[in-house]
N, CA and C of each residue as an Amber inpcrd file, in Angstrom:
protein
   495
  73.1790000  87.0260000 101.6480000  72.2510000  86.9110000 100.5620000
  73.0130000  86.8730000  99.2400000  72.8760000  86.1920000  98.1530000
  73.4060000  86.1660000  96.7690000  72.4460000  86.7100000  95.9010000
  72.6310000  87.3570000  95.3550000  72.2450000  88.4540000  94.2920000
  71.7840000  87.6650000  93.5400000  70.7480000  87.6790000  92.9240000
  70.3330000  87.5400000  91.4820000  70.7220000  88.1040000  89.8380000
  71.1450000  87.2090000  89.1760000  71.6740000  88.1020000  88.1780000
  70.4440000  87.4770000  86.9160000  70.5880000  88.1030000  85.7420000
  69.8870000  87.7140000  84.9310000  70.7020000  87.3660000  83.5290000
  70.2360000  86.5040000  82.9790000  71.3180000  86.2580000  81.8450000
  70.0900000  86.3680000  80.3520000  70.7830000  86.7610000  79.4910000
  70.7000000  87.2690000  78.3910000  71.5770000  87.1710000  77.5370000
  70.4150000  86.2410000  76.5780000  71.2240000  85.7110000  75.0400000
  70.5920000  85.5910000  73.9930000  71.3900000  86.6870000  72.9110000
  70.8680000  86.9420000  72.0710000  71.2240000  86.3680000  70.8860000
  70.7660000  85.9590000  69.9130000  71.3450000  85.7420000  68.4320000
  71.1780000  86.7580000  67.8650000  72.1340000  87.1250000  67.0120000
  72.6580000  88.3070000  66.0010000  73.1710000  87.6370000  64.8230000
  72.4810000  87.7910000  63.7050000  72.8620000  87.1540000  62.8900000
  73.5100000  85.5720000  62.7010000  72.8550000  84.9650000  64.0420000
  72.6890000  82.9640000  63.7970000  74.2860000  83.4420000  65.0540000
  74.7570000  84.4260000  65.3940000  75.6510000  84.3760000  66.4610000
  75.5280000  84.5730000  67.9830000  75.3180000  83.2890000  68.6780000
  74.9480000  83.8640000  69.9300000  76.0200000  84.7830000  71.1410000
  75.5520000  85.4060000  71.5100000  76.0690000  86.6050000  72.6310000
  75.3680000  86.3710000  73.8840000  76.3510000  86.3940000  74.8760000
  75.7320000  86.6560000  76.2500000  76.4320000  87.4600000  77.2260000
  75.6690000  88.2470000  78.1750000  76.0990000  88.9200000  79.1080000
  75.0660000  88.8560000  80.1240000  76.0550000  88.8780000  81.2760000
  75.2760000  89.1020000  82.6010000  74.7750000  90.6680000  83.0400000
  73.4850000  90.5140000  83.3770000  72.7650000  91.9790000  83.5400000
  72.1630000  91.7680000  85.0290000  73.0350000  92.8570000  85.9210000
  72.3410000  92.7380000  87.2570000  70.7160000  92.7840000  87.2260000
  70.0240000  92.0470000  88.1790000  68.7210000  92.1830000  88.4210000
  68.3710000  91.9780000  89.9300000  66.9240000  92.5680000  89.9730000
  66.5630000  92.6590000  91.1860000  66.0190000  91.0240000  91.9260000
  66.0880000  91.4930000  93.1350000  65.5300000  90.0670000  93.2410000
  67.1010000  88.5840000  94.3260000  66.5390000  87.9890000  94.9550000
  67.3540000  87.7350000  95.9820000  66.7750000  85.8790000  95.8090000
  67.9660000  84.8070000  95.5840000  67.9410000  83.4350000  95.2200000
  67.6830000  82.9470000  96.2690000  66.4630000  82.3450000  96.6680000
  65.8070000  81.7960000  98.0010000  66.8990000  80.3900000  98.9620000
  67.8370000  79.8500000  98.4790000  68.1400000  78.6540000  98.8740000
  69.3970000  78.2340000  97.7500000  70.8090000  77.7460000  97.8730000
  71.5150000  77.3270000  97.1170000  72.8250000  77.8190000  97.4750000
  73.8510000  76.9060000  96.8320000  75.3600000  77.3510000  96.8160000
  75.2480000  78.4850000  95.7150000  76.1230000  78.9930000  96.1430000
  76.2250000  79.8220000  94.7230000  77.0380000  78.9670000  93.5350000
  77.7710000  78.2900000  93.7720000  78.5560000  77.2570000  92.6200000
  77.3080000  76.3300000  92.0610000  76.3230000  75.7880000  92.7570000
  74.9240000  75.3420000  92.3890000  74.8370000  76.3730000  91.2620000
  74.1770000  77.2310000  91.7760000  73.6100000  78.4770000  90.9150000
  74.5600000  79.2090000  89.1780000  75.9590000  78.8310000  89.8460000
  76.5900000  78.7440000  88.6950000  76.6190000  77.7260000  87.7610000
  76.4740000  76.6940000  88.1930000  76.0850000  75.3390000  87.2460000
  74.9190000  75.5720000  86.4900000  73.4520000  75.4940000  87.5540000
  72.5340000  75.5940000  86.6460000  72.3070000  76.5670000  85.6070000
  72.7940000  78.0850000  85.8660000  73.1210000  78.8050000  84.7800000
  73.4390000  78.2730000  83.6450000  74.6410000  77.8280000  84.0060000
  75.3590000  77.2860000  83.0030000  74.2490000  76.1000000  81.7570000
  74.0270000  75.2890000  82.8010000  72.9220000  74.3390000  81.9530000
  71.9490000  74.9290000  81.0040000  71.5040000  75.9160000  81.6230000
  70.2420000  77.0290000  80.9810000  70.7850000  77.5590000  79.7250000
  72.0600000  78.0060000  79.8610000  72.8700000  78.7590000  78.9040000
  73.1780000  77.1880000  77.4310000  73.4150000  76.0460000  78.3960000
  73.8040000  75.4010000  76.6510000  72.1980000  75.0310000  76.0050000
  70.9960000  75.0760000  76.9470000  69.5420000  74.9650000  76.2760000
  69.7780000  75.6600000  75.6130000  69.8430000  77.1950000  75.7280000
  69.2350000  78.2310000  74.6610000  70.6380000  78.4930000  73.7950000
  71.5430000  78.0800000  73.9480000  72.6050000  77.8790000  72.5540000
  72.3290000  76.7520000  72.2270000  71.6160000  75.9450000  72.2260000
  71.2340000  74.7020000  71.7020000  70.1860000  74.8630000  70.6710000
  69.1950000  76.3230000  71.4520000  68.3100000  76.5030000  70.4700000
  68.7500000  77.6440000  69.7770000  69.5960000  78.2180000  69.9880000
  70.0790000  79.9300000  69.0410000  70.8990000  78.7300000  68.0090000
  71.2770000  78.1800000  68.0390000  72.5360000  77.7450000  67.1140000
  71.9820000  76.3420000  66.5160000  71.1200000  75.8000000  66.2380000
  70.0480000  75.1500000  66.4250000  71.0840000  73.5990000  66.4840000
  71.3350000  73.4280000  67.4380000  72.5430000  72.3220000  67.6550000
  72.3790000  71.5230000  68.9990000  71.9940000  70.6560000  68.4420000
  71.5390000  69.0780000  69.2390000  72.6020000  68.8430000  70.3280000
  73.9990000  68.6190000  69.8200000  74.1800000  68.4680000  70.4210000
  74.3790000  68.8980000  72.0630000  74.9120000  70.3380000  71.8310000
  74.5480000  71.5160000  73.1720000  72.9250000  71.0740000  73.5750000
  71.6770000  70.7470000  73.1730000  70.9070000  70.6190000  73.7370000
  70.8690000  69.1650000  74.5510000  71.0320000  68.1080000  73.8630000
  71.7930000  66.4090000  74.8960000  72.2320000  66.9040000  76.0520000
  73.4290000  67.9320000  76.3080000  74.3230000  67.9730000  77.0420000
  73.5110000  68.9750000  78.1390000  72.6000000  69.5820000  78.2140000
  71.4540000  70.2970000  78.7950000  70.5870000  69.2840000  79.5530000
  70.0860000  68.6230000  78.6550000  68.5270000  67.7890000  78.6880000
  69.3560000  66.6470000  79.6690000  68.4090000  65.6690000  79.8810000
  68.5430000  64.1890000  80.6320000  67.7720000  63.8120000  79.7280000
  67.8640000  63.5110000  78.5440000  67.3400000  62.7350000  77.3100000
  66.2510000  61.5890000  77.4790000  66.5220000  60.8750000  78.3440000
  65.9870000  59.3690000  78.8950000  64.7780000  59.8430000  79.6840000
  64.5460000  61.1430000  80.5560000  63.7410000  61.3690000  81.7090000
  62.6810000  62.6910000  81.4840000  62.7410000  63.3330000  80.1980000
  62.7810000  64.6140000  80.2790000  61.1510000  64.7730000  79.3610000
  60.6270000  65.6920000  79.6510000  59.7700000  65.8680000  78.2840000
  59.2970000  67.5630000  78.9470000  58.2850000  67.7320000  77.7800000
  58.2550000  69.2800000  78.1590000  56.4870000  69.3630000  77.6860000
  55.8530000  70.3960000  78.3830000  54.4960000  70.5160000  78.3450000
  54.3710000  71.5530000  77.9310000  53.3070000  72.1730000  77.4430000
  52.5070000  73.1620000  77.2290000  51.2950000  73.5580000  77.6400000
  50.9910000  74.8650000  77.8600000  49.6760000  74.9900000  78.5230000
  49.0100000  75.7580000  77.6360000  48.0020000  75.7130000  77.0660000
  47.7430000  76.8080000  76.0870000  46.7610000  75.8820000  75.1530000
  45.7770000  76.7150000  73.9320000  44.4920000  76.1630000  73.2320000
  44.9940000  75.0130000  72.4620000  44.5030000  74.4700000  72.7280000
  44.1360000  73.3060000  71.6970000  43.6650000  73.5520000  70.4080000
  43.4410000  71.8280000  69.4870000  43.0100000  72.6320000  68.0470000
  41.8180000  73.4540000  67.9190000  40.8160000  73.0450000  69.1610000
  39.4970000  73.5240000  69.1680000  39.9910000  75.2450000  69.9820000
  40.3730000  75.4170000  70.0390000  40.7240000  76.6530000  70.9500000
  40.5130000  76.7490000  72.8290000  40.5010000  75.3420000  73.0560000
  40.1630000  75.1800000  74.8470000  41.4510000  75.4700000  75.1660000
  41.2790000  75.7450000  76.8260000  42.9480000  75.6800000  77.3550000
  42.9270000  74.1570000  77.8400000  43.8960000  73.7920000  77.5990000
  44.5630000  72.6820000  77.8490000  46.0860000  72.2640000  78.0010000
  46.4960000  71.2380000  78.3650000  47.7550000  70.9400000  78.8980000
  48.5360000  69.7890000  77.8370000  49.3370000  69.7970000  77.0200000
  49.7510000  68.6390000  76.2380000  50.9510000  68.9140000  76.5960000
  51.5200000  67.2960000  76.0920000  53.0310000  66.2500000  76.3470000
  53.8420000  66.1340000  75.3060000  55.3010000  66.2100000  75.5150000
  55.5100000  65.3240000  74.5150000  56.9010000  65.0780000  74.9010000
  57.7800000  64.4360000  74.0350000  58.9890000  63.9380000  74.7820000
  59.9410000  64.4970000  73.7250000  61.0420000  65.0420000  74.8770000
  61.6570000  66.0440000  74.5440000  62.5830000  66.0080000  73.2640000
  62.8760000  64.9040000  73.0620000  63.3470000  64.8740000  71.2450000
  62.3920000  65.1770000  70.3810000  61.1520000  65.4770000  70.2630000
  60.2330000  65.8210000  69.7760000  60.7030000  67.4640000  69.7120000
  60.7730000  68.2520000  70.7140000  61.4600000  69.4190000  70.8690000
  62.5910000  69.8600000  70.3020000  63.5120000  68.7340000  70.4670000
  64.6810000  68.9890000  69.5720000  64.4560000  69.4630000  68.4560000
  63.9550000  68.4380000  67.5360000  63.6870000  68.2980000  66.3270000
  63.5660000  69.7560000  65.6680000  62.3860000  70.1440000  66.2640000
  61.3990000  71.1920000  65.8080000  63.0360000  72.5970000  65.7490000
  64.0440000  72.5520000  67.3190000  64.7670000  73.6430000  67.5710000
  65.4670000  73.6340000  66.7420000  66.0290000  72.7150000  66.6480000
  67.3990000  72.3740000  65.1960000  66.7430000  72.4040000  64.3820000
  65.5780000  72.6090000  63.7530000  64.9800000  72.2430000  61.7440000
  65.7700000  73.5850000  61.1320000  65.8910000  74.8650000  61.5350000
  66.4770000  75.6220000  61.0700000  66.8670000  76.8150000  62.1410000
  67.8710000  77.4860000  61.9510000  68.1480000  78.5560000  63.0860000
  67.5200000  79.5070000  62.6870000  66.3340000  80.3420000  63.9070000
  65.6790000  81.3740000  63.6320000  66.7920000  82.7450000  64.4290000
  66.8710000  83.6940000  63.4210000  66.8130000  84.8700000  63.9970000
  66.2530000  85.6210000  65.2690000  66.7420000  86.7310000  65.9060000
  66.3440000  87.0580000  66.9930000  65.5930000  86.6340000  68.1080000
  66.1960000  85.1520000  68.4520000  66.3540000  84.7930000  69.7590000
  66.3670000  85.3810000  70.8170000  66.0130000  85.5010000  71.8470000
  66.4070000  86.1920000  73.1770000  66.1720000  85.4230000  73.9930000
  67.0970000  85.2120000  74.8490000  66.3380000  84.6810000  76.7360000
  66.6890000  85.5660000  77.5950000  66.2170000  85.4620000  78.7190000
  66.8460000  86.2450000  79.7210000  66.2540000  85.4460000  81.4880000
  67.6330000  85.1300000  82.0790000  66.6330000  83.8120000  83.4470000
  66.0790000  85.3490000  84.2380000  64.9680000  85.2380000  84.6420000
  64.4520000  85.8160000  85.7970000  64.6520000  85.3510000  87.1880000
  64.7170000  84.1320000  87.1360000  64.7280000  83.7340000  88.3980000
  65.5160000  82.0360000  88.5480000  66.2840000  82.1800000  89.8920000
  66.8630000  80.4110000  89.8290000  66.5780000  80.6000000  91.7080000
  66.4150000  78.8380000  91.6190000  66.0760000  78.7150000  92.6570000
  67.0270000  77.0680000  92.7200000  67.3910000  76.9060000  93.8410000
  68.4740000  76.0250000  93.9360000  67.7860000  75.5560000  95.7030000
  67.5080000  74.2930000  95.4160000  66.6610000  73.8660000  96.8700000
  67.3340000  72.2320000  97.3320000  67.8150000  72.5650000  98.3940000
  68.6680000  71.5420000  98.7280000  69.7050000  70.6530000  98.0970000
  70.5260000  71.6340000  97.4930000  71.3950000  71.2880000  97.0380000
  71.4150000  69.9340000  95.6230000  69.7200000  70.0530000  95.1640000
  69.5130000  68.7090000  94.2760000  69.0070000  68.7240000  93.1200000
  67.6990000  70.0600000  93.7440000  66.7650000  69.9680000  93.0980000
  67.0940000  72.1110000  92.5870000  67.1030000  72.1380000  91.1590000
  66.5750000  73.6800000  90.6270000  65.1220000  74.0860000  90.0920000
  64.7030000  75.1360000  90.3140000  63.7390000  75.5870000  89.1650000
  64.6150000  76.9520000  88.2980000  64.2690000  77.3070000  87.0850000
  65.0510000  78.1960000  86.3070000  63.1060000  79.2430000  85.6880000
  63.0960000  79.7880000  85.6520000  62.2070000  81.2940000  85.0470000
  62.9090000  81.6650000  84.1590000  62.4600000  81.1930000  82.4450000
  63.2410000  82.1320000  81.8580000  62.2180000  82.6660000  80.8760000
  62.2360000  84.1840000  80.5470000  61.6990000  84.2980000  79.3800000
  62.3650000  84.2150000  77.7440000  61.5950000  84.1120000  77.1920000
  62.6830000  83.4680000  75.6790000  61.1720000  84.0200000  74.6150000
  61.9980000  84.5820000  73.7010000  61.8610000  84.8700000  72.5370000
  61.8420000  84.0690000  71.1470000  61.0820000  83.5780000  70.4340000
  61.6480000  82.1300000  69.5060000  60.6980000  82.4340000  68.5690000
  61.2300000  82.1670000  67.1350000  60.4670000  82.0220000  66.3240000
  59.4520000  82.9770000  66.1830000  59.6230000  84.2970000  66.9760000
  58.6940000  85.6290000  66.6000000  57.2470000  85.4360000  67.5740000
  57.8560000  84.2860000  68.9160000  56.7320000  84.6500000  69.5570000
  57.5540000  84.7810000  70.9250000  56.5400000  85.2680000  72.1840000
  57.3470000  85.1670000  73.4640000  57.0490000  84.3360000  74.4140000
  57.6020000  83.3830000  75.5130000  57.5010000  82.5690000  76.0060000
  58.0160000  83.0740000  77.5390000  57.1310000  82.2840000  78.3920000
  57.7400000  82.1120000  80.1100000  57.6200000  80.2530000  79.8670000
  59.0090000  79.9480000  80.4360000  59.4110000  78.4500000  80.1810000
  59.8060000  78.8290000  82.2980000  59.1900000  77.2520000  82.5520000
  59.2740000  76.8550000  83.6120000  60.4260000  75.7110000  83.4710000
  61.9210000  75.5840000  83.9470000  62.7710000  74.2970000  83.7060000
  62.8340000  73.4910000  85.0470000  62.5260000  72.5660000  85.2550000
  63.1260000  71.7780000  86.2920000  64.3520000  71.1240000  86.1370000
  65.6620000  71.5110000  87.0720000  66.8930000  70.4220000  86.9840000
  67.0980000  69.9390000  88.0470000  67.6050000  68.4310000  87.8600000
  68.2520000  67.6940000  88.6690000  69.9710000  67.7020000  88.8110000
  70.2110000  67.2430000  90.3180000  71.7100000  67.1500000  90.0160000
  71.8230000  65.8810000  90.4830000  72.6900000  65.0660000  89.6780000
  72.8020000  63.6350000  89.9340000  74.1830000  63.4010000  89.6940000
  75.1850000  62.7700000  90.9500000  76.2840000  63.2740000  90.9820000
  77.1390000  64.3440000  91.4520000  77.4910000  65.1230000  90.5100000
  77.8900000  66.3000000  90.4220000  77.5290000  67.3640000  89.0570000
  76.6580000  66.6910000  88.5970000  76.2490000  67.1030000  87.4000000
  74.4230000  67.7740000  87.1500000  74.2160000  68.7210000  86.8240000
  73.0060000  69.3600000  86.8100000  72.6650000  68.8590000  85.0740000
  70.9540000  68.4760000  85.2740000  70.6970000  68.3920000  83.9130000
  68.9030000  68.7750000  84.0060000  68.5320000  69.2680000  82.8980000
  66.9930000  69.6510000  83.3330000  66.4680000  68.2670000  82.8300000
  65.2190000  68.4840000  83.5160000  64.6050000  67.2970000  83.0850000
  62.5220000  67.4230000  83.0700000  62.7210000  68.8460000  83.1870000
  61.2650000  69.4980000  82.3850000  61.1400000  70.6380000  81.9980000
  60.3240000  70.9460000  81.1000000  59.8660000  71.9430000  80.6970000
  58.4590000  72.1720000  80.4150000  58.0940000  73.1630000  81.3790000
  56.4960000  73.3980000  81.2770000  56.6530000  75.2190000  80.8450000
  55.6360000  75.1710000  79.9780000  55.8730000  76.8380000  78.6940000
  54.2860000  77.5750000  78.6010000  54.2580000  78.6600000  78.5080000
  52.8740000  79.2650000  78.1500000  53.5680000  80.3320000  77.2700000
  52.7380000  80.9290000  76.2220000  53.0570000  81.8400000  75.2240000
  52.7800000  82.8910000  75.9120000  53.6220000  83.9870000  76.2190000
  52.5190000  85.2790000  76.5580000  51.9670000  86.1550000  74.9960000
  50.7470000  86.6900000  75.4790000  49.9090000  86.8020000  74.9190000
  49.7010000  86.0950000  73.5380000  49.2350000  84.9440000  73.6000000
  48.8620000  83.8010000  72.8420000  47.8930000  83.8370000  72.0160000
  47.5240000  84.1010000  71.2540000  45.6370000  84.0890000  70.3680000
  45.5680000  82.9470000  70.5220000  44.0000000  82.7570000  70.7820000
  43.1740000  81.6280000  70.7280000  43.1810000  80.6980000  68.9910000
  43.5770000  81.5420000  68.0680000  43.8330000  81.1080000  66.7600000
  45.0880000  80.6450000  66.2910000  46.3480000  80.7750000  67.3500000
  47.1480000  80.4460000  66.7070000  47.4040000  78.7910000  66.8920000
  47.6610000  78.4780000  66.0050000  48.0780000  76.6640000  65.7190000
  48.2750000  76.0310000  67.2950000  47.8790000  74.9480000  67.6700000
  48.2760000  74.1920000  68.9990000  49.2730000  73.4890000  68.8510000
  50.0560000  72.8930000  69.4560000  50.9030000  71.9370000  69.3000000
  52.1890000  72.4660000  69.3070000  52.6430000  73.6580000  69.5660000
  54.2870000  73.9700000  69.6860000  54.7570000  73.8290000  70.5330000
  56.0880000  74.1620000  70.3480000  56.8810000  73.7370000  71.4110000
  57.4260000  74.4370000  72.1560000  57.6380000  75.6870000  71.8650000
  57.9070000  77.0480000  72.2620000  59.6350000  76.9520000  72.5400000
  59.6900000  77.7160000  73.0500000  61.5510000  78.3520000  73.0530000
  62.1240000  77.7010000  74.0040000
């Protein structure tokens, strides 16, 4: 069995930090060198967004294939599901670097050697997020190529349309 670890990264003053923090919990399927990759991928997203730098996020994303959803109220306050394509995301991560960032993966799942899912929770912009990532490996190379997000505890009043962490 391979252990689950959890990773955690923080910005401190626009400086990101990371350390590995044992966690509970046992990785259903995968190499562990898999599992070290996709880490890895996860890790230049959220220094992509702590450091608000495009480029670390390119080198994450599959640019061409990728977009990211949201689940959460609309302008009218319904739940609903919206799109958008993931330079749209960029944009918003890089406009300026916010303070106290956090992620931390809960969970990786590595399924036939091709396909990942990543659980991470993330902290952004003073709200909190569970981000669902899907990556591909094409080649020898892992790159995500979705992101589906819900705010935890979300008001029905706050603005629709973000993009979350």
């Amino acid at each position: 069995m391979i252990t689950k670890r959890a990773l955690t990264l923080t910005a401190v003053l626009g400086i990101a930090t990371a350390s590995l923090v044992a966690g509970a919990g046992v990785l259903h399927a995968g190499d562990p060198d898999d599992d070290a990759l996709v880490r890895g991928v996860v890790d230049l997203h959220v220094r992509g967004i702590v450091e608000s730098d495009e480029a670390l996020l390119r080198q994450a994303w599959d640019v061409e294939a990728a977009d990211i959803k949201r689940i959460g109220p609309d302008e009218a306050g319904a739940e609903s599901v919206s799109a958008k394509p993931i330079t749209d995301a960029f944009a918003l991560w890089t406009a300026k670097r916010t303070a106290g960032t956090t992620a931390r993966i809960t969970e990786v799942d590595v399924l036939a050697g091709r396909i990942a899912t990543v659980e991470l929770e993330l902290t952004w912009n003073g709200s909190r997020y569970v981000d669902l990532l899907t990556l591909l490996k094409v080649g020898d190379r892992w790159r995500i190529v979705a992101k589906v997000y819900v705010e935890r505890d979300a008001s029905p009043r706050r603005a629709a349309g973000g993009y979350g962490g």
